[in-house]
N, CA, C and O atoms as a GROMACS GRO file, in nm:
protein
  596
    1UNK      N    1   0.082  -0.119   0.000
    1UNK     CA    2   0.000   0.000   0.000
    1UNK      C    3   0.087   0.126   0.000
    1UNK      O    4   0.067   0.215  -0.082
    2UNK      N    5   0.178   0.131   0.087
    2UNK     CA    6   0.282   0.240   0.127
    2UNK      C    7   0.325   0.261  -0.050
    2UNK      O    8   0.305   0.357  -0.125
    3UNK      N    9   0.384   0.142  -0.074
    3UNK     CA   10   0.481   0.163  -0.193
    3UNK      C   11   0.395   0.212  -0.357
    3UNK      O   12   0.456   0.266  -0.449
    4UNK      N   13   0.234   0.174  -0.362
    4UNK     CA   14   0.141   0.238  -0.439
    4UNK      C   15   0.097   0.413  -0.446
    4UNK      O   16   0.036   0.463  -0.540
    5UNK      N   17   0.140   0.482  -0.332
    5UNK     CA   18   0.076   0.574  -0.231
    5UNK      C   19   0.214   0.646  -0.308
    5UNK      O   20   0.190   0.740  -0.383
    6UNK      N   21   0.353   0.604  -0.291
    6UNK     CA   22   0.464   0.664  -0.295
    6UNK      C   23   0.467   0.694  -0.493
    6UNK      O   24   0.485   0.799  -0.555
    7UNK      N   25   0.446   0.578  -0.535
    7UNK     CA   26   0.436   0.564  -0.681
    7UNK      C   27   0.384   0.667  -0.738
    7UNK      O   28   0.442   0.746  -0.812
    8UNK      N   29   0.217   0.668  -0.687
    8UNK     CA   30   0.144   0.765  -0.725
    8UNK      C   31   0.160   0.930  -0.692
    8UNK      O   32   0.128   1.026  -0.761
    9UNK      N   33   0.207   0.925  -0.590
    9UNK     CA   34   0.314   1.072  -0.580
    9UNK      C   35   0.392   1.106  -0.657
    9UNK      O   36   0.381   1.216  -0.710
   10UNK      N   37   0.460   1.051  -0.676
   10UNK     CA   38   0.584   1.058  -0.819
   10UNK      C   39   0.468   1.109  -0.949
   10UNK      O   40   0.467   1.220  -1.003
   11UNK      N   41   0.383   1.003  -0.974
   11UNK     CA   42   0.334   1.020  -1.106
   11UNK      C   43   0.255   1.216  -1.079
   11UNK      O   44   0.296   1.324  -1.121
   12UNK      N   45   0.174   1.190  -1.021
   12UNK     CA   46   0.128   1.362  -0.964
   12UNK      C   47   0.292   1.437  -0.985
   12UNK      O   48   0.302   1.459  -1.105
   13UNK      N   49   0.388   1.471  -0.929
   13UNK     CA   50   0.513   1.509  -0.940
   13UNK      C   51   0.538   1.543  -1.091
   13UNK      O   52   0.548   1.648  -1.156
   14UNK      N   53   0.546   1.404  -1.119
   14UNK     CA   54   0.553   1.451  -1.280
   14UNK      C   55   0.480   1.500  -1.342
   14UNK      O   56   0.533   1.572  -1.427
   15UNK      N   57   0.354   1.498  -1.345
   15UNK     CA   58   0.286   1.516  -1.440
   15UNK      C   59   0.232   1.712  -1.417
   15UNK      O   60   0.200   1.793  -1.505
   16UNK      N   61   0.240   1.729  -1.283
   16UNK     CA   62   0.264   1.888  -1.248
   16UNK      C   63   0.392   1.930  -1.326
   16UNK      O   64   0.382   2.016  -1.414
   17UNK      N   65   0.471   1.894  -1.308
   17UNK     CA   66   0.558   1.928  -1.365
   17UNK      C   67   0.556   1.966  -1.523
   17UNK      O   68   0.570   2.076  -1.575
   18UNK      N   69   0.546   1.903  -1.552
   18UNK     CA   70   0.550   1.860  -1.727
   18UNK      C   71   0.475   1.958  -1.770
   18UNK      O   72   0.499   2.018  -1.874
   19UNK      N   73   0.321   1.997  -1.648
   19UNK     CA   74   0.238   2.072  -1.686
   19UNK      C   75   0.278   2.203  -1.677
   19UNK      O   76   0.254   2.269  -1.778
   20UNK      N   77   0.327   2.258  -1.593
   20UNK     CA   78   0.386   2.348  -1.587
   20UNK      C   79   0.527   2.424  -1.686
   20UNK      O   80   0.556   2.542  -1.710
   21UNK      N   81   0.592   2.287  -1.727
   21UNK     CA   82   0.672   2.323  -1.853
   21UNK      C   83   0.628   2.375  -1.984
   21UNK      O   84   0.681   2.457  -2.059
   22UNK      N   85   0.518   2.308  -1.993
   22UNK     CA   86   0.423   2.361  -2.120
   22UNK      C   87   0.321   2.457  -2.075
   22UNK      O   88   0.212   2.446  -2.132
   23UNK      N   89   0.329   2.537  -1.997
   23UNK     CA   90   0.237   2.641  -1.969
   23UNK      C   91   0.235   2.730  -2.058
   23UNK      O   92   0.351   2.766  -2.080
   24UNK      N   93   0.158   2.786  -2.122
   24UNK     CA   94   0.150   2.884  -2.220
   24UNK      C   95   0.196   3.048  -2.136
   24UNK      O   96   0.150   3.091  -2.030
   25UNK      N   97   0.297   3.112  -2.222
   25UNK     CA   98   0.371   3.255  -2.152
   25UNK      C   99   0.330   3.350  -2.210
   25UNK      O  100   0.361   3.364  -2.328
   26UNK      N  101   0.237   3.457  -2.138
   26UNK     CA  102   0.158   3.568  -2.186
   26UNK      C  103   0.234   3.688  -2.125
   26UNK      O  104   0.310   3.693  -2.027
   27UNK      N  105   0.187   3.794  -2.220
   27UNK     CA  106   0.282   3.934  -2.164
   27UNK      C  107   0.167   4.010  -2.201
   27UNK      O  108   0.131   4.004  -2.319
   28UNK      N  109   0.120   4.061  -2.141
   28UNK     CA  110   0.012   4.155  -2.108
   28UNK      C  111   0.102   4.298  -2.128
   28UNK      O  112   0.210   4.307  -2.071
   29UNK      N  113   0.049   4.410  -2.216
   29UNK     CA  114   0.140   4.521  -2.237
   29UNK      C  115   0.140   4.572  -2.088
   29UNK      O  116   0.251   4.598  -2.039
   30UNK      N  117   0.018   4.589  -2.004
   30UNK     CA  118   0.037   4.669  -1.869
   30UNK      C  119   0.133   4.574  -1.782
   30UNK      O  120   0.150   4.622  -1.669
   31UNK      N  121   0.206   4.440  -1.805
   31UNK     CA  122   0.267   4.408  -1.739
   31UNK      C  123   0.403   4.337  -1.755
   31UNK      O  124   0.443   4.255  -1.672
   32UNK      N  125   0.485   4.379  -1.885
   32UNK     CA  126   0.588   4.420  -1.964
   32UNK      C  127   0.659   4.505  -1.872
   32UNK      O  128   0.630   4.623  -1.851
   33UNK      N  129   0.767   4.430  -1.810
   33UNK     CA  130   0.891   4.517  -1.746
   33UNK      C  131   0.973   4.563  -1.822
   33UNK      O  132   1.027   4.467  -1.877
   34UNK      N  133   1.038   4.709  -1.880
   34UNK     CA  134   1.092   4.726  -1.900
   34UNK      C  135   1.260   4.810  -1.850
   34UNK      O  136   1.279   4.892  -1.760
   35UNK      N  137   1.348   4.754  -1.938
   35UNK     CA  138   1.469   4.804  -1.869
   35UNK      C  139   1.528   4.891  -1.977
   35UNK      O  140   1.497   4.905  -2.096
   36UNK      N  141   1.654   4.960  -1.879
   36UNK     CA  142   1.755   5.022  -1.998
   36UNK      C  143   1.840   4.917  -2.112
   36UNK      O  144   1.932   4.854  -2.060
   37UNK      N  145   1.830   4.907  -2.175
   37UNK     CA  146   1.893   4.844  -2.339
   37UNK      C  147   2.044   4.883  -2.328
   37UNK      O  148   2.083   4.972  -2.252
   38UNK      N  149   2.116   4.820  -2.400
   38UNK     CA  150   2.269   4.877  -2.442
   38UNK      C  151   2.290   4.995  -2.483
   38UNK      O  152   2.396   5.058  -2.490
   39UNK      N  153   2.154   5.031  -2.519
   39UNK     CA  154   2.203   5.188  -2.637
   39UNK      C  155   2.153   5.258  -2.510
   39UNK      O  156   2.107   5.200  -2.411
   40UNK      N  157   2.165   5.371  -2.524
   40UNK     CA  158   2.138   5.479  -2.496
   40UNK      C  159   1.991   5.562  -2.540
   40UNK      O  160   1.972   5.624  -2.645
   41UNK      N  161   1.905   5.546  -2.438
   41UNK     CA  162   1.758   5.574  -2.467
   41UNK      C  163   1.643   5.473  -2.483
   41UNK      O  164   1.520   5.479  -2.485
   42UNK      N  165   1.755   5.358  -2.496
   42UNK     CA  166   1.587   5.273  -2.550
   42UNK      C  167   1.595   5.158  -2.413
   42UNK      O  168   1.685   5.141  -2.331
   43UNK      N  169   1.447   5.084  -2.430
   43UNK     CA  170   1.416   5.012  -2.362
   43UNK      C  171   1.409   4.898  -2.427
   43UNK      O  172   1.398   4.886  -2.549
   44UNK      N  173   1.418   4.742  -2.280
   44UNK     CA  174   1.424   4.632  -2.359
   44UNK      C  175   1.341   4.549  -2.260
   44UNK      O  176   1.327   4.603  -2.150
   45UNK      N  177   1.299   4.461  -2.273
   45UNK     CA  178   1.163   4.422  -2.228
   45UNK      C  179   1.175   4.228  -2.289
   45UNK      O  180   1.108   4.196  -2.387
   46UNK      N  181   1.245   4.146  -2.233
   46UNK     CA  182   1.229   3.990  -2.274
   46UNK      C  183   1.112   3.944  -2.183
   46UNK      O  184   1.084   3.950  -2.063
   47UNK      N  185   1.041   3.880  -2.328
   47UNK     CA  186   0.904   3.810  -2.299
   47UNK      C  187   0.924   3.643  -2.248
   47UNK      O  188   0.867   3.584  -2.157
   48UNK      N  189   1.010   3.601  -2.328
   48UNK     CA  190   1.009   3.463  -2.309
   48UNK      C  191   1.183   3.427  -2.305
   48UNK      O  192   1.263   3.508  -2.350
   49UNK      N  193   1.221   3.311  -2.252
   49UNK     CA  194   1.368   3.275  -2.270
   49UNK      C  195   1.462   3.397  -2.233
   49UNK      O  196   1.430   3.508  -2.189
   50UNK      N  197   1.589   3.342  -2.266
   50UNK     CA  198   1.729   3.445  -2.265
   50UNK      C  199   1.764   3.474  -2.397
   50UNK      O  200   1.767   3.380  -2.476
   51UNK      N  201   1.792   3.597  -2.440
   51UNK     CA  202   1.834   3.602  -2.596
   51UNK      C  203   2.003   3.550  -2.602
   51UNK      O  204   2.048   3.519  -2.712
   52UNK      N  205   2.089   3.544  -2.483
   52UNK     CA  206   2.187   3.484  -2.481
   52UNK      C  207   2.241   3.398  -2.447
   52UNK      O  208   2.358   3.406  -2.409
   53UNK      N  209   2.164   3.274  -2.450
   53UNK     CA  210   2.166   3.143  -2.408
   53UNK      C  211   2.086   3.054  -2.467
   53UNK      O  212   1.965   3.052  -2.443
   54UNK      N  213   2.155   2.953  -2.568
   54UNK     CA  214   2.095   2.828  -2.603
   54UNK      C  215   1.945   2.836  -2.608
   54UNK      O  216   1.896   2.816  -2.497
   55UNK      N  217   1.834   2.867  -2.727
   55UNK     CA  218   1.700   2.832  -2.709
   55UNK      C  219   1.662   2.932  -2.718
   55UNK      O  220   1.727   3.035  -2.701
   56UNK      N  221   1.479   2.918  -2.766
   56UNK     CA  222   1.398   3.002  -2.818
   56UNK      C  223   1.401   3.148  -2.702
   56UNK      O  224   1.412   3.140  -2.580
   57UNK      N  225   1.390   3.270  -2.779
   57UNK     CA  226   1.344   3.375  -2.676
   57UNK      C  227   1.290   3.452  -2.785
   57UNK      O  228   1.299   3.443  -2.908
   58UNK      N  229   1.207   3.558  -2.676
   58UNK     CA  230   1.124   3.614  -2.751
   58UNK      C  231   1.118   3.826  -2.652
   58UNK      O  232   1.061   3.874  -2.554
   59UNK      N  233   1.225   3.882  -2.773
   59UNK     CA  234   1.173   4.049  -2.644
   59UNK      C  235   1.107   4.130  -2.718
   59UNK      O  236   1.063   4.083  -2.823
   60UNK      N  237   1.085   4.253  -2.691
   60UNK     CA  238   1.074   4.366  -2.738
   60UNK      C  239   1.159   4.500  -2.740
   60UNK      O  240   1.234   4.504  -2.643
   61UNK      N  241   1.165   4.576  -2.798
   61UNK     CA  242   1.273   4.704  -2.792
   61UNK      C  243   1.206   4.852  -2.834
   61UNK      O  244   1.168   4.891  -2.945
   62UNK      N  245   1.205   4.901  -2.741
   62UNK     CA  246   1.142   5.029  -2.715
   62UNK      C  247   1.275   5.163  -2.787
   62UNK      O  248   1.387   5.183  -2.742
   63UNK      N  249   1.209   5.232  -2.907
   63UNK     CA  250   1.314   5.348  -2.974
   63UNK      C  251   1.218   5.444  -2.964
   63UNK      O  252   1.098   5.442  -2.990
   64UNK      N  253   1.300   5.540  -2.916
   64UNK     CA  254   1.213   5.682  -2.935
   64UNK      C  255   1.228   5.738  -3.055
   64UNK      O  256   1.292   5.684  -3.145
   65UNK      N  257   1.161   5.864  -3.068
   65UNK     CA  258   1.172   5.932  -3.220
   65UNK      C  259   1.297   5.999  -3.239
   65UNK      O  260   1.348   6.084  -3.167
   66UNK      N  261   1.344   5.945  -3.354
   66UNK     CA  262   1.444   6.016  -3.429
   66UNK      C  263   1.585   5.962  -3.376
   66UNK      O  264   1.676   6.039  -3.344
   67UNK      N  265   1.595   5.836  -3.369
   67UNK     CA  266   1.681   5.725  -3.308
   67UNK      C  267   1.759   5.694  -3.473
   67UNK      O  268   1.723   5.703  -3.590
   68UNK      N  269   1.824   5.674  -3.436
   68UNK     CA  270   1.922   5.537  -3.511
   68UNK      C  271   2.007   5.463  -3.496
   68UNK      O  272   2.100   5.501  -3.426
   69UNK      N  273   2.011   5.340  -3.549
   69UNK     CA  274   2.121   5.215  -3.506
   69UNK      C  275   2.207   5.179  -3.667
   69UNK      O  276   2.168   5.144  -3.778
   70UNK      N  277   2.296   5.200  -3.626
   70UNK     CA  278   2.421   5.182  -3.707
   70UNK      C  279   2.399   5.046  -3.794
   70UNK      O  280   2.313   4.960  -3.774
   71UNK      N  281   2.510   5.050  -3.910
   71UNK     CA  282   2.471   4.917  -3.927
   71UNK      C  283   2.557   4.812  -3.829
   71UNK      O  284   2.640   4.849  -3.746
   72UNK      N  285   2.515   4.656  -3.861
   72UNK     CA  286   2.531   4.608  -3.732
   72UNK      C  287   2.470   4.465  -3.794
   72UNK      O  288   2.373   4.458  -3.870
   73UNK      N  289   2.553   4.348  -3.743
   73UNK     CA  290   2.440   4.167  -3.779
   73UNK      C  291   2.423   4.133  -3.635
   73UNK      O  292   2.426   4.193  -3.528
   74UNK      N  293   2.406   4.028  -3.672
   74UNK     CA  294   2.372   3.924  -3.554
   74UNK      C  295   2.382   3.811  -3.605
   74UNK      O  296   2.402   3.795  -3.725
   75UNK      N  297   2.369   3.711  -3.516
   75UNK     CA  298   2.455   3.564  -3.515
   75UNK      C  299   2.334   3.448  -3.592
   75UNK      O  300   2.348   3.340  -3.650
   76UNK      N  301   2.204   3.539  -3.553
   76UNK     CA  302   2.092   3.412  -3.592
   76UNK      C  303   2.013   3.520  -3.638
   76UNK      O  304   2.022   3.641  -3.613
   77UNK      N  305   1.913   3.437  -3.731
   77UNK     CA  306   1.814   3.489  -3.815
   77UNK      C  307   1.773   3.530  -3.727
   77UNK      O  308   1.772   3.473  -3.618
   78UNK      N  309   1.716   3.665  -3.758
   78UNK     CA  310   1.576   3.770  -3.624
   78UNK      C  311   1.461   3.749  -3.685
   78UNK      O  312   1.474   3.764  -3.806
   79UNK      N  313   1.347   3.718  -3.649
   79UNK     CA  314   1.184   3.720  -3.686
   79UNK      C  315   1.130   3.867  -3.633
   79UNK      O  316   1.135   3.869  -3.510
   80UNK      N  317   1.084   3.978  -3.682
   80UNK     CA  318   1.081   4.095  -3.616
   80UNK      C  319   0.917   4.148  -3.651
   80UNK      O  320   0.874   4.178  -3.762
   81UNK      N  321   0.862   4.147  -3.554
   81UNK     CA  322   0.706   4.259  -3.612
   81UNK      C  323   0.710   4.378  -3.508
   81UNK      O  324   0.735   4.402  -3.390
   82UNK      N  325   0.664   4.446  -3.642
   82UNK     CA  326   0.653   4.629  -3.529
   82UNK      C  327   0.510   4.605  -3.450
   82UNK      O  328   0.419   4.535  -3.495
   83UNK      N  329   0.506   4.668  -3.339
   83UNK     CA  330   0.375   4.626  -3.241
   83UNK      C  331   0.329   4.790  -3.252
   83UNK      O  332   0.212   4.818  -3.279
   84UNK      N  333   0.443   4.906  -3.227
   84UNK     CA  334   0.360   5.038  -3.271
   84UNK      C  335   0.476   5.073  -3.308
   84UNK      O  336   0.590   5.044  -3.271
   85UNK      N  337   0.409   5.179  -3.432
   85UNK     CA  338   0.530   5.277  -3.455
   85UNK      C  339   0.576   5.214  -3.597
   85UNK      O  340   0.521   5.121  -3.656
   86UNK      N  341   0.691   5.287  -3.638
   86UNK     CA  342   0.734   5.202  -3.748
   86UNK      C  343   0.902   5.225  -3.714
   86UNK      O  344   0.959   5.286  -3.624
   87UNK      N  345   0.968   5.123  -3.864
   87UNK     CA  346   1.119   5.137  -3.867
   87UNK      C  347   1.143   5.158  -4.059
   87UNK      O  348   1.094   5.116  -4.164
   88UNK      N  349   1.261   5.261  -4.004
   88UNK     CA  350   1.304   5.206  -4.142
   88UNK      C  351   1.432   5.122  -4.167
   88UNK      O  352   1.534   5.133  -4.098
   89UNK      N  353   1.417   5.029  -4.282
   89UNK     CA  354   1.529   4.952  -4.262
   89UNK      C  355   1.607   4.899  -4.395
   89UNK      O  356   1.544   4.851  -4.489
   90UNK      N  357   1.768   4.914  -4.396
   90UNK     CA  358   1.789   4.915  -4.487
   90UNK      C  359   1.898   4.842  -4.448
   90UNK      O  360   1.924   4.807  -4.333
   91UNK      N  361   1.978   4.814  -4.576
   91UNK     CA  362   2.099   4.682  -4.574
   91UNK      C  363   2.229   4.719  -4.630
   91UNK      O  364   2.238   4.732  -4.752
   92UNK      N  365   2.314   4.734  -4.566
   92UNK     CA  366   2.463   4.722  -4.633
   92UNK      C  367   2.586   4.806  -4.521
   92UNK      O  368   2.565   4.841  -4.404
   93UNK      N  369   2.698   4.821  -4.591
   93UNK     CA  370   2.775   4.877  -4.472
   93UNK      C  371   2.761   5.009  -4.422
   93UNK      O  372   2.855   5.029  -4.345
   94UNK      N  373   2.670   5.132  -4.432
   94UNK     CA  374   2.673   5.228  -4.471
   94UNK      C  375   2.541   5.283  -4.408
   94UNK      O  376   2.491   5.182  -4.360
   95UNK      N  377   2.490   5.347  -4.392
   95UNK     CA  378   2.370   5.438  -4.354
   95UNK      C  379   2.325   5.461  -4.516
   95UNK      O  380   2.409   5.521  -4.583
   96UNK      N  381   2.247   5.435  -4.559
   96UNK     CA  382   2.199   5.502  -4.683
   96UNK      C  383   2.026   5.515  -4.671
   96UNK      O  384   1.960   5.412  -4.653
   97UNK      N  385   1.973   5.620  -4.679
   97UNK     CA  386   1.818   5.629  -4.634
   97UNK      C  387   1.750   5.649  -4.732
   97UNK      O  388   1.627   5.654  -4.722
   98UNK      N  389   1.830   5.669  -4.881
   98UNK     CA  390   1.722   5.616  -4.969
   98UNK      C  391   1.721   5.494  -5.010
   98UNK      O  392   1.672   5.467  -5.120
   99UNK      N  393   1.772   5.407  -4.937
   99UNK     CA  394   1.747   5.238  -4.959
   99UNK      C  395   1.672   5.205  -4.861
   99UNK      O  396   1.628   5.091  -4.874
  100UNK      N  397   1.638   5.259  -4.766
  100UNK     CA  398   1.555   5.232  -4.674
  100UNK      C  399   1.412   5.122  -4.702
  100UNK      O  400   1.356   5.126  -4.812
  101UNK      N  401   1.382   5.063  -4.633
  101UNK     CA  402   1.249   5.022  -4.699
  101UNK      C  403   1.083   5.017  -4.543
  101UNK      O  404   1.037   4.932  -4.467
  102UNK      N  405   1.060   5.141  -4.571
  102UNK     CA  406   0.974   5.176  -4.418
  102UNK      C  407   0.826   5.034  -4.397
  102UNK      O  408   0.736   5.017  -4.480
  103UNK      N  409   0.844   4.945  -4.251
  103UNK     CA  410   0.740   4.906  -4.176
  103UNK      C  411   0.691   4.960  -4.089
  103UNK      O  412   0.757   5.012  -3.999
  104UNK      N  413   0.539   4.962  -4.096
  104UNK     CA  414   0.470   4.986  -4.004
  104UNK      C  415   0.424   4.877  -3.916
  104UNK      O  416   0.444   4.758  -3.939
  105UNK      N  417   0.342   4.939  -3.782
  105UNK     CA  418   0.241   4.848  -3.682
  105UNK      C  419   0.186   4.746  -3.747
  105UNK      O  420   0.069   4.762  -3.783
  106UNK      N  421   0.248   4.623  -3.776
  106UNK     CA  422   0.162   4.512  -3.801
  106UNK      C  423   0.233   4.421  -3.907
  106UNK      O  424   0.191   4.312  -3.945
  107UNK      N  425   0.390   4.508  -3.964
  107UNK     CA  426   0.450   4.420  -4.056
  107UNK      C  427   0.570   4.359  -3.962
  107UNK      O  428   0.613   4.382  -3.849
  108UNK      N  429   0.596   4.275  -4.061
  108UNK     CA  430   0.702   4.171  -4.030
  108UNK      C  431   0.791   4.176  -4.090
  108UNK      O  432   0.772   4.204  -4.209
  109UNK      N  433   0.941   4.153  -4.041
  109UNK     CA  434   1.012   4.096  -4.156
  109UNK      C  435   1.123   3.995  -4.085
  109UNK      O  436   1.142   3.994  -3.963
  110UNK      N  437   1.209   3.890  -4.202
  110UNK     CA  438   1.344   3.887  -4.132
  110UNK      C  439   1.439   3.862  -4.166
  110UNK      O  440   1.454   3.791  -4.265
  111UNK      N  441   1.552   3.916  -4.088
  111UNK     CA  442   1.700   3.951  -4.114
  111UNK      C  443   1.782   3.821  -4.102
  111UNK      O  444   1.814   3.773  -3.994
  112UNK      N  445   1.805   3.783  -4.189
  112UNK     CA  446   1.916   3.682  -4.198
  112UNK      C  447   2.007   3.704  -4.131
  112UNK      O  448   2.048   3.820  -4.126
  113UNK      N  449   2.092   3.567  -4.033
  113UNK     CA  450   2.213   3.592  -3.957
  113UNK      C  451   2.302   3.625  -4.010
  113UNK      O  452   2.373   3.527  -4.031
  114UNK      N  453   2.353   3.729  -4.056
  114UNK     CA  454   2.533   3.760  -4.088
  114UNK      C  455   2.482   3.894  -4.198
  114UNK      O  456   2.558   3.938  -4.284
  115UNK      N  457   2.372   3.936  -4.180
  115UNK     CA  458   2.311   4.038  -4.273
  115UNK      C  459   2.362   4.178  -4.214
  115UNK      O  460   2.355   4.230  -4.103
  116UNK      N  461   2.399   4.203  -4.301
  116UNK     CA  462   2.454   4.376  -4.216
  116UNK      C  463   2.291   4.455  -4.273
  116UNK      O  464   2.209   4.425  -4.360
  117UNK      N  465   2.299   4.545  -4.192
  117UNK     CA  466   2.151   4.591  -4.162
  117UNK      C  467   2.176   4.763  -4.100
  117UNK      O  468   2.292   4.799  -4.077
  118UNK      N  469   2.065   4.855  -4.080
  118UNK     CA  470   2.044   4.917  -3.989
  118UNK      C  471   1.886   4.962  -4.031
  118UNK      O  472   1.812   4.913  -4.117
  119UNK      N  473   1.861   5.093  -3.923
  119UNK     CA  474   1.751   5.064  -3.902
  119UNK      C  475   1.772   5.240  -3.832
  119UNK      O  476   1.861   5.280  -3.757
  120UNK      N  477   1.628   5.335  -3.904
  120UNK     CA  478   1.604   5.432  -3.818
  120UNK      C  479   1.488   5.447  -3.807
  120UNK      O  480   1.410   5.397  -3.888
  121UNK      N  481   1.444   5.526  -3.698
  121UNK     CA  482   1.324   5.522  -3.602
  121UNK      C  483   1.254   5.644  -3.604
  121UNK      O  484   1.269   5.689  -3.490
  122UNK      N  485   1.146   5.768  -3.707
  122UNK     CA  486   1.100   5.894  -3.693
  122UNK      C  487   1.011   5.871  -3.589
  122UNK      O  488   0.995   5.970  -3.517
  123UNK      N  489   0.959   5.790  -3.562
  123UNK     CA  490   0.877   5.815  -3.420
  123UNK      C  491   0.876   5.696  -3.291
  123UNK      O  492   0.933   5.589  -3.316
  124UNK      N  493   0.835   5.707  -3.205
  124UNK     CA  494   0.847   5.625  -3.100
  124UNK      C  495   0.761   5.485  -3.141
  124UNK      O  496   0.641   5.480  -3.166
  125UNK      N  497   0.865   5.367  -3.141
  125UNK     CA  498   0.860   5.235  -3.199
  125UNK      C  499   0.898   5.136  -3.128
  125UNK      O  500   1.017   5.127  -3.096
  126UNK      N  501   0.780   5.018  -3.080
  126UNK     CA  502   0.834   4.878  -3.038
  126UNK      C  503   0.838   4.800  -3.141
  126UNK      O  504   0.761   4.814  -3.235
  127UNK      N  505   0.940   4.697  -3.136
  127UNK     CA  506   0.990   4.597  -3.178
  127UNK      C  507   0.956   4.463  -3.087
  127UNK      O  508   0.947   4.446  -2.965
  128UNK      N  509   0.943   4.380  -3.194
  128UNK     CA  510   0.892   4.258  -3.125
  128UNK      C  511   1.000   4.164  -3.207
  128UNK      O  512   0.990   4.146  -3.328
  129UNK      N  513   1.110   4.101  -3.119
  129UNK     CA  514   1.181   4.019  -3.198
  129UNK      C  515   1.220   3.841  -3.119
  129UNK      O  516   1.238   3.808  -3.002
  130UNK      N  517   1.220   3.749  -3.270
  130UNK     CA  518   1.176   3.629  -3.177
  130UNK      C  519   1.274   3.585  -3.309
  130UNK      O  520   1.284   3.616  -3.428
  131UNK      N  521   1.366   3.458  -3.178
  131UNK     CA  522   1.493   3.386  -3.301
  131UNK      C  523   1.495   3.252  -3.170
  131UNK      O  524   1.428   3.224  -3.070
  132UNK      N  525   1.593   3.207  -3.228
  132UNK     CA  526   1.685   3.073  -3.150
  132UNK      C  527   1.813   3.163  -3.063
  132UNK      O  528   1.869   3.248  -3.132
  133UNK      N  529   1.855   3.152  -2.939
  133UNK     CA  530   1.938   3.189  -2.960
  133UNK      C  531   2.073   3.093  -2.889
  133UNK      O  532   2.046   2.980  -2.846
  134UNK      N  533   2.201   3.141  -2.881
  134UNK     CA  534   2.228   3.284  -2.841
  134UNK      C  535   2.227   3.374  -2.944
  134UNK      O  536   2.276   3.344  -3.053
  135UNK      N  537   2.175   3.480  -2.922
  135UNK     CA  538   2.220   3.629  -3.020
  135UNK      C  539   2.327   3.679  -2.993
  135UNK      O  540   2.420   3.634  -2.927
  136UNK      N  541   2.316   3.760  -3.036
  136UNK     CA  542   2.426   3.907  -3.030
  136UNK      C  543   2.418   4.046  -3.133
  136UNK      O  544   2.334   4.082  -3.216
  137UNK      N  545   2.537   4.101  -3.089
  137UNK     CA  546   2.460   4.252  -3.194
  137UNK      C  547   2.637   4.269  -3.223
  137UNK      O  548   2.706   4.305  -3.127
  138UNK      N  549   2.686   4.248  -3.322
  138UNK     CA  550   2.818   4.339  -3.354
  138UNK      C  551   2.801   4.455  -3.446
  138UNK      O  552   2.698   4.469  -3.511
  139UNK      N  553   2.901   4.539  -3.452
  139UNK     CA  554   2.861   4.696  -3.517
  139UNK      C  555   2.952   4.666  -3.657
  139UNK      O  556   3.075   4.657  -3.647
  140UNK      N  557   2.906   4.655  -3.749
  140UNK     CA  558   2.992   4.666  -3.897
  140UNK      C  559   3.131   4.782  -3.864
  140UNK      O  560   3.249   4.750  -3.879
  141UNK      N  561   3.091   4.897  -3.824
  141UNK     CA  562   3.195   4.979  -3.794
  141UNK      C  563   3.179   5.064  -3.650
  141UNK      O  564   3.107   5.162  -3.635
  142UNK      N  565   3.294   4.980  -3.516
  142UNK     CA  566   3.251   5.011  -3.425
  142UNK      C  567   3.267   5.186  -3.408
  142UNK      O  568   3.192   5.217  -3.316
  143UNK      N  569   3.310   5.261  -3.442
  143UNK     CA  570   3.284   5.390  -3.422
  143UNK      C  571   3.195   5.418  -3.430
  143UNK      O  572   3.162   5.480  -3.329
  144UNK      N  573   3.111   5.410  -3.509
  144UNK     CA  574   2.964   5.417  -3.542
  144UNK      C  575   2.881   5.406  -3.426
  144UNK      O  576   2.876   5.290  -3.384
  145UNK      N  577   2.791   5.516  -3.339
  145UNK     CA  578   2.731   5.466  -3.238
  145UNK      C  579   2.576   5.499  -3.262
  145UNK      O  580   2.528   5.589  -3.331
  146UNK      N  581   2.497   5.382  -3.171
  146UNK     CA  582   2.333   5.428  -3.197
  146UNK      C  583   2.316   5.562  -3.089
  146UNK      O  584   2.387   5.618  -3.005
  147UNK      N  585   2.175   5.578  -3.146
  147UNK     CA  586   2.145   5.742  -3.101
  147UNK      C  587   2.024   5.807  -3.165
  147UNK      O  588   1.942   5.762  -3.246
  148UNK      N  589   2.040   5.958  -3.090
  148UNK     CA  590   1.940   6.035  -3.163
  148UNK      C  591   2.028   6.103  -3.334
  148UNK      O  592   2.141   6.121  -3.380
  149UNK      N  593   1.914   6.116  -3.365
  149UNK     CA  594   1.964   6.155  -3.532
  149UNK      C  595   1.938   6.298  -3.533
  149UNK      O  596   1.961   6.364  -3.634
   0.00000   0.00000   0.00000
């Protein structure tokens, strides 16, 4: 009896468990912590996972108006939708803003790992970005710093 009693504890054990691993992870905007970011001005806000450690994560990135980020890759493909606001975003070693190609609230796009990129911001814009990771952010040319424009 003892040793049925003990069994069945275990199985409850596990099966909380398991349940709890697969819990579905919600971020409610009123309850989105946000912090200071690497750059200067913006906010960063991870929903799910670590973006620098092994495995799925999922943050957001808060730019105010009239921001820009240098160009710059990363290590893994980014999955990116604007939630408000827009970006503009363009590709190569260089700042060039008539290559730009402007998203708004509700588009998507994504950046291939080893893609040199940048990206400027005319009004106040979240980012919603979801990859494998670890990530990272290197600067095509580190002098180059993000900022207001």
């Amino acid at each position: 009896m003892r040793t049925a009693a003990i069994v069945s504890l275990l199985v409850a054990v596990v099966l909380v468990t398991a349940a709890c691993a697969t819990a579905p992870v919600t971020a409610l905007p009123e309850n989105v912590k946000w912090a200071d970011a690497a750059f200067p001005g913006v906010k960063l806000a991870v929903l799910h996972g670590n973006p620098s450690q092994p495995g799925p994560f999922v943050y957001r990135v808060w730019f105010p108006a009239n921001y820009q980020v240098p160009p710059h890759f990363h290590p893994v493909d980014e999955n990116v939708t604007i939630i408000s606001g827009s970006v503009n975003l363009g590709h190569g070693d260089r700042v060039d803003r008539s290559q730009g190609k402007r998203y708004v609230a509700g588009d998507f796009f994504r950046v291939p790992a080893t893609m040199h990129h940048y990206g400027w911001f005319m009004e106040e814009t979240v980012l919603q970005i979801h990859s494998i990771g670890p990530t990272g952010y290197t600067q095509v040319n580190p002098a180059d710093k993000p900022g207001k424009m």
